[in-house]
C-alpha positions as CSV (number, residue, x, y, z in Angstrom):
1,X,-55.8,-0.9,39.2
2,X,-53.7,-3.8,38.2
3,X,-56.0,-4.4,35.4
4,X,-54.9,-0.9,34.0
5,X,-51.1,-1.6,35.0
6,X,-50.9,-4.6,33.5
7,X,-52.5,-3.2,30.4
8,X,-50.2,-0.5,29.9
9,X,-47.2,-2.2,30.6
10,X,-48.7,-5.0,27.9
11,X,-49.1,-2.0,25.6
12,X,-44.9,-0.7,25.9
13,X,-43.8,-4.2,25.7
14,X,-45.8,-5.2,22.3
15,X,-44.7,-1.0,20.9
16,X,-41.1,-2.1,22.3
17,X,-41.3,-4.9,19.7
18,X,-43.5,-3.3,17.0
19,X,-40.2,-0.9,17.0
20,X,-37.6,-3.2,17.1
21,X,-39.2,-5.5,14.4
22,X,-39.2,-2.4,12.6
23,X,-35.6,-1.3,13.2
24,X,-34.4,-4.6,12.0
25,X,-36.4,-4.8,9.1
26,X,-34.4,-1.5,8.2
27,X,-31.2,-3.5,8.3
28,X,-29.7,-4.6,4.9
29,X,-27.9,-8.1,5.5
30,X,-24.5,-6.9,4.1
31,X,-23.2,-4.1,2.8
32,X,-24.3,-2.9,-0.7
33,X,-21.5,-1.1,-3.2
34,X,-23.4,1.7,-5.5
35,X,-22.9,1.6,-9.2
36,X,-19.8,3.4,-10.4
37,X,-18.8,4.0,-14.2
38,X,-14.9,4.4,-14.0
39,X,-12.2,4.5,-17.0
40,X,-8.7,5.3,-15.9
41,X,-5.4,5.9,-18.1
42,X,-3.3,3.7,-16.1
43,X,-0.2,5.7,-14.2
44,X,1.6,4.5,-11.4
45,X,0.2,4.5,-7.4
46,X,-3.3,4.2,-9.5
47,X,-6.6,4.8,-6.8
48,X,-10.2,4.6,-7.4
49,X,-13.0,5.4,-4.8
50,X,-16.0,3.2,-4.2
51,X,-19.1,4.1,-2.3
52,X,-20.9,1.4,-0.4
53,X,-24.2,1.6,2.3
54,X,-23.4,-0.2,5.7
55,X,-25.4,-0.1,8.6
56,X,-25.5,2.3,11.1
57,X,-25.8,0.3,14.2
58,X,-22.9,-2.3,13.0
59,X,-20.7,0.0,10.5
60,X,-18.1,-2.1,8.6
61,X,-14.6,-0.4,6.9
62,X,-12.8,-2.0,3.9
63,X,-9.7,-4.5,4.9
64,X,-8.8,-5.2,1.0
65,X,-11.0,-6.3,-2.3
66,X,-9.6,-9.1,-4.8
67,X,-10.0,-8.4,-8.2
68,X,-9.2,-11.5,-10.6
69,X,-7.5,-13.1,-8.0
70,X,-5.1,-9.6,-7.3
71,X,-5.2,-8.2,-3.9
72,X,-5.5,-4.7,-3.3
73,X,-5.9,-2.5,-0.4
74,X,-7.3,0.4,0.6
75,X,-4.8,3.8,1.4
76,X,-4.0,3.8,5.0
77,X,-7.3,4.7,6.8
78,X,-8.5,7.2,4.2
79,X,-5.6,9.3,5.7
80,X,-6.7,10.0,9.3
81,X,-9.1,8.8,12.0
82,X,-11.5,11.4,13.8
83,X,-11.6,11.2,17.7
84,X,-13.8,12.5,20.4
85,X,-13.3,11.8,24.0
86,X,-11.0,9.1,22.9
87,X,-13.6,7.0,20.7
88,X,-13.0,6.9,16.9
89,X,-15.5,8.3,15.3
90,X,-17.3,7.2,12.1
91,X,-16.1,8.2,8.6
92,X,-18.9,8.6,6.3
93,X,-19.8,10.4,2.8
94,X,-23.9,11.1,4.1
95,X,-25.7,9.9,6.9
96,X,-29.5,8.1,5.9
97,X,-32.0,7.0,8.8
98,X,-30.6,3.5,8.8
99,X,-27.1,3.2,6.9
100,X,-24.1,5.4,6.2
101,X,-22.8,5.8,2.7
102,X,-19.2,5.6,3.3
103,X,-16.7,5.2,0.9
104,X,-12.8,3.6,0.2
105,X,-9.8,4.6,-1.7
106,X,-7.8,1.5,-3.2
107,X,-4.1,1.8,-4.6
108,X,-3.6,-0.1,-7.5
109,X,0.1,-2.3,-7.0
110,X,2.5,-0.9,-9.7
111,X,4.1,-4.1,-10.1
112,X,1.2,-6.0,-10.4
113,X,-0.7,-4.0,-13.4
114,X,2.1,-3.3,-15.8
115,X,0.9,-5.8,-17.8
116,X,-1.3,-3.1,-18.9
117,X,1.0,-1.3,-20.7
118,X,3.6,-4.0,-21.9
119,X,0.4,-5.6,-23.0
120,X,-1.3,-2.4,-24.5
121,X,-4.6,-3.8,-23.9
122,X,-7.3,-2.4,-21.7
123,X,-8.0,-4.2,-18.2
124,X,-11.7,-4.1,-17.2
125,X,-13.9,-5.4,-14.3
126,X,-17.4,-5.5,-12.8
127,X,-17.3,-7.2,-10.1
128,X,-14.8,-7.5,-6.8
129,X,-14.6,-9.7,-3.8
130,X,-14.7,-6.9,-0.8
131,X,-13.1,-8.3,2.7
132,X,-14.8,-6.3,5.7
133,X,-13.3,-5.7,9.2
134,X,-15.4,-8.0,11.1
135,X,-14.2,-10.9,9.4
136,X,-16.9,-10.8,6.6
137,X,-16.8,-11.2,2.6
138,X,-19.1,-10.1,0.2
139,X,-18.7,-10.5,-3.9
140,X,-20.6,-7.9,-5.1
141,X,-21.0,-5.9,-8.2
142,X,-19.8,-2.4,-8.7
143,X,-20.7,-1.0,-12.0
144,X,-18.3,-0.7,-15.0
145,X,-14.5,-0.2,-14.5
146,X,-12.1,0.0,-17.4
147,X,-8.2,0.9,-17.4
148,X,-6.5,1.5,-20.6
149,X,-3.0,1.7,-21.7
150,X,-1.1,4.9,-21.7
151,X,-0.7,5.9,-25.0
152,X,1.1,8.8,-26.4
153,X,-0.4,11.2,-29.0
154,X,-4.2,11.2,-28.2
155,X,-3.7,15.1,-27.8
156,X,-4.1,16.5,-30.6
157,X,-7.6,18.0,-29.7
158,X,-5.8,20.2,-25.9
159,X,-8.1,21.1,-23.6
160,X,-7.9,24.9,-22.7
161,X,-10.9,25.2,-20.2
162,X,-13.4,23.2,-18.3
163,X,-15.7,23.6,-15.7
164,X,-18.5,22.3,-13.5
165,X,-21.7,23.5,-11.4
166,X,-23.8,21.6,-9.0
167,X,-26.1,21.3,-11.4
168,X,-24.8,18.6,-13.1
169,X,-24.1,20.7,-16.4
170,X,-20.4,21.4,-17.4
171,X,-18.0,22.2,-20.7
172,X,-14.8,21.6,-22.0
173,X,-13.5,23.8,-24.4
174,X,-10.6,22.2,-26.7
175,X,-8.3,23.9,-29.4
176,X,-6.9,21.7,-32.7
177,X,-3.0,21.5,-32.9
178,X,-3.2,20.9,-36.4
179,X,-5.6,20.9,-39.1
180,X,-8.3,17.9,-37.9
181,X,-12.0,16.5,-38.8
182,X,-14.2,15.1,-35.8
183,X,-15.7,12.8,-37.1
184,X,-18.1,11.5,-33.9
185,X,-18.2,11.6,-30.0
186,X,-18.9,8.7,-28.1
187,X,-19.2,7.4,-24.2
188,X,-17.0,4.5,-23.4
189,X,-19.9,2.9,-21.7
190,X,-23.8,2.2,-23.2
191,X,-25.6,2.5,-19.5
192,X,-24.8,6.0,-19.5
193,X,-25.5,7.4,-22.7
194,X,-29.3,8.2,-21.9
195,X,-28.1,10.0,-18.5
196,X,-25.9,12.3,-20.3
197,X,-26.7,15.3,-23.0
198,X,-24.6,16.6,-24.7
199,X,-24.2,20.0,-27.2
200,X,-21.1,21.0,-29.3
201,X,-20.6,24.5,-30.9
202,X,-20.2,23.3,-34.3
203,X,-19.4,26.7,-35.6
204,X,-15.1,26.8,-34.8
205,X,-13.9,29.6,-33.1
206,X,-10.1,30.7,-33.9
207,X,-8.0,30.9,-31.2
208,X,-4.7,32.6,-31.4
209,X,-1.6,31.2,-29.0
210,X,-2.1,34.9,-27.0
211,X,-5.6,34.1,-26.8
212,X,-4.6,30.4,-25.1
213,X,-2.0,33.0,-22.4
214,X,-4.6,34.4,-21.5
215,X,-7.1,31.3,-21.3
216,X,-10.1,33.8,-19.6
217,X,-13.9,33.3,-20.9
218,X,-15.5,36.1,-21.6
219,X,-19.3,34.5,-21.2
220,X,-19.3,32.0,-18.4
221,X,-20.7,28.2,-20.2
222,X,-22.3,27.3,-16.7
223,X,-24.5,30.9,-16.6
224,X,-25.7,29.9,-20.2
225,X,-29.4,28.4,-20.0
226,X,-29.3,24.8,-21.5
227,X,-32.4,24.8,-23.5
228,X,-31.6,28.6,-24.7
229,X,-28.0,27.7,-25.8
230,X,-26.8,28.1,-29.5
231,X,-25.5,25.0,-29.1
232,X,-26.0,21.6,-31.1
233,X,-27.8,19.0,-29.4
234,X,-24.7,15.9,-30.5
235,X,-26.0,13.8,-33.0
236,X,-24.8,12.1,-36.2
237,X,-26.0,15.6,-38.5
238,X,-23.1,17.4,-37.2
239,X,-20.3,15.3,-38.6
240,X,-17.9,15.6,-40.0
241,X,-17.2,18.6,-38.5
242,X,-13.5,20.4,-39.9
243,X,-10.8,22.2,-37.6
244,X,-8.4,24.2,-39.1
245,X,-4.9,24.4,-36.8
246,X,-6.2,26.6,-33.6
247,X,-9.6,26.2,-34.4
248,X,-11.5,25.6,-30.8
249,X,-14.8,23.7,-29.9
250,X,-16.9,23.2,-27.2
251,X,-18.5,20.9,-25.1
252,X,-21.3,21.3,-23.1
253,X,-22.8,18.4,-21.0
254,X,-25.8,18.0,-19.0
255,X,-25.9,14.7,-16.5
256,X,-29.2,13.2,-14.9
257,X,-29.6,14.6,-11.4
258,X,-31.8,12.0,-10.6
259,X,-29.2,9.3,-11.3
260,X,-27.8,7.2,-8.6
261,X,-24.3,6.3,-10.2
262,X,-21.2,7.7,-9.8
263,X,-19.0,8.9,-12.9
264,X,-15.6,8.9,-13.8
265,X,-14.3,9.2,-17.8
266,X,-13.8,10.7,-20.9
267,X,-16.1,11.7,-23.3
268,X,-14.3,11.0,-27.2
269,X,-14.0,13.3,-29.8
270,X,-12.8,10.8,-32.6
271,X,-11.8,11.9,-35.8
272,X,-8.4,12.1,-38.5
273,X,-5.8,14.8,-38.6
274,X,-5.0,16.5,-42.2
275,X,-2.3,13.8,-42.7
276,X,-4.6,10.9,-41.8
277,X,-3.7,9.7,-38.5
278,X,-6.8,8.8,-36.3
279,X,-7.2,10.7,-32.9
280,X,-9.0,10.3,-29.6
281,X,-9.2,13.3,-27.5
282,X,-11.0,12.8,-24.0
283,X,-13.4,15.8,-22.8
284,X,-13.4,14.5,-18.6
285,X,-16.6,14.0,-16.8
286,X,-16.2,13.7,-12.7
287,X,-19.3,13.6,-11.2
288,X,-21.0,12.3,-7.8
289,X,-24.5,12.2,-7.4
290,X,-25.9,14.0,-3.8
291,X,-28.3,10.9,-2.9
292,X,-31.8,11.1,-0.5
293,X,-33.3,8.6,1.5
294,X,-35.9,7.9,-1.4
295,X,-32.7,7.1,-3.5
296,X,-31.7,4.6,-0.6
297,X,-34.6,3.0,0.0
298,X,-34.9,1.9,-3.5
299,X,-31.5,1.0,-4.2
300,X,-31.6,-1.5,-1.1
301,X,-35.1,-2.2,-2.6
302,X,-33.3,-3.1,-5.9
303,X,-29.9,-4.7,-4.3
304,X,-31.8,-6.8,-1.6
305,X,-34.5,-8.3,-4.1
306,X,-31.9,-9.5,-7.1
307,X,-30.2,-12.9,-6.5
């Protein structure tokens, strides 16, 4: 009889520690910040959101990041802080077996990133020194972030209409103020140019200034099937491509649903106006990727592997 007691309670101490070897192998040692693709116009009371993976069973928040030796801090706890039965509860973007993904507004300081206009030079980073509330400090990479200048006169292509479905797939439909030629579209970043398609309807469509009143679509872009579209698949071929003044085109994009970055920029539609002034016009992507546990599990794969 003790023979068999002994046994079992040998078999729930080594299944106690088979799980809790398991548990902890689960753990990632420090918080890991996802890839983000940002470009921002700079403007005053500037924020950006990161998304970062903390563990469930010790989950840090963001005290302030240090970025080229500037401090910045996060907005005022997101806003608010969720109760119930007088315990704060956990803010989180998704919930994974192990880890949260939670994420963390920061406020740019006015004073501190004029220089980006006085200078009229873009301000970029890839990399930030993240300050945790237990006392912790990780430098970690976060993608791609670039913030430009605000300069007048880029809008010479307006933008009329956009939209987006879950889908990933969305357009922009943009009207010339004047008499234009596009002469190619580009990403401001390389990584993402084989996660994004792209088609323009290279065959201008004139739109009057009642027409831009009424600004309604008479075929929903986003109920048009991708591979049946009239479209133009974006490629050198199609330039130059000539406006005349209220001449419209449009933009249809398709982003990787499989990707695991988050997105935040213009798309360029370069080109030179009648009377030869260059032009950039900006069709905006925005886009968060809905991740799974398979996405997790090889991202902290990835993340805990690299030096």
């Amino acid at each position: 009889m003790k023979k068999i007691l002994w046994s079992g309670l040998a078999f729930v101490i080594i299944s106690w520690i088979g799980n809790y070897l398991y548990f902890e192998s689960k753990q990632i040692q420090q918080p890991i910040f996802l890839t983000h693709y940002y470009e921002e116009i700079y403007y005053e009371d500037l924020q950006l959101t990161f998304f970062y993976l903390t563990n469930k069973k010790d989950p840090v928040d963001v005290q302030y990041v240090e970025i080229d030796g500037m401090e910045i801090y996060p907005m005022s706890n997101q806003g608010f802080t969720i109760w119930h039965e007088n315990v704060p509860q956990v803010q989180y973007e998704q919930a994974f077996r192990h880890q949260y993904l939670k994420s963390v507004t920061i406020q740019f300081p006015f004073t501190e990133m004029a220089f980006i206009n006085e200078q009229k030079q873009a301000w970029s980073f890839s990399s930030m020194d993240v300050y945790f509330n237990d006392q912790t400090m990780v430098t970690t990479d976060i993608g791609e972030v670039v913030i430009q200048p605000s300069i007048q006169g880029n809008d010479i292509l307006q933008t009329q209409s956009s939209g987006g479905s879950s889908n990933g797939q969305s357009f922009t439909t943009m009207t010339a103020e004047q008499a234009l030629t596009i002469t190619d579209i580009t990403l401001p970043f390389e990584n993402v140019a084989d996660e994004i398609e792209m088609k323009l309807d290279n065959h201008p469509v004139k739109i009057t200034p009642q027409d831009r009143k009424n600004a309604t679509e008479i075929v929903d872009p986003l109920q048009e099937n991708w591979q049946g579209t009239s479209r133009d698949r974006v490629n050198k071929d199609l330039f130059p491509l000539d406006l005349a003044e209220n001449d419209s085109v449009r933009l249809t994009t398709r982003i990787n649903p499989e990707r695991r970055s988050y997105f935040e920029f213009g798309i360029y539609l370069n080109g030179i106006t009648v009377d030869g002034k260059p032009f950039k016009s900006a069709a905006l992507i925005i886009d968060r990727p809905y991740l799974k546990q398979g996405d997790i599990n090889e991202i902290i794969e990835e993340r805990q592997e690299s030096p």
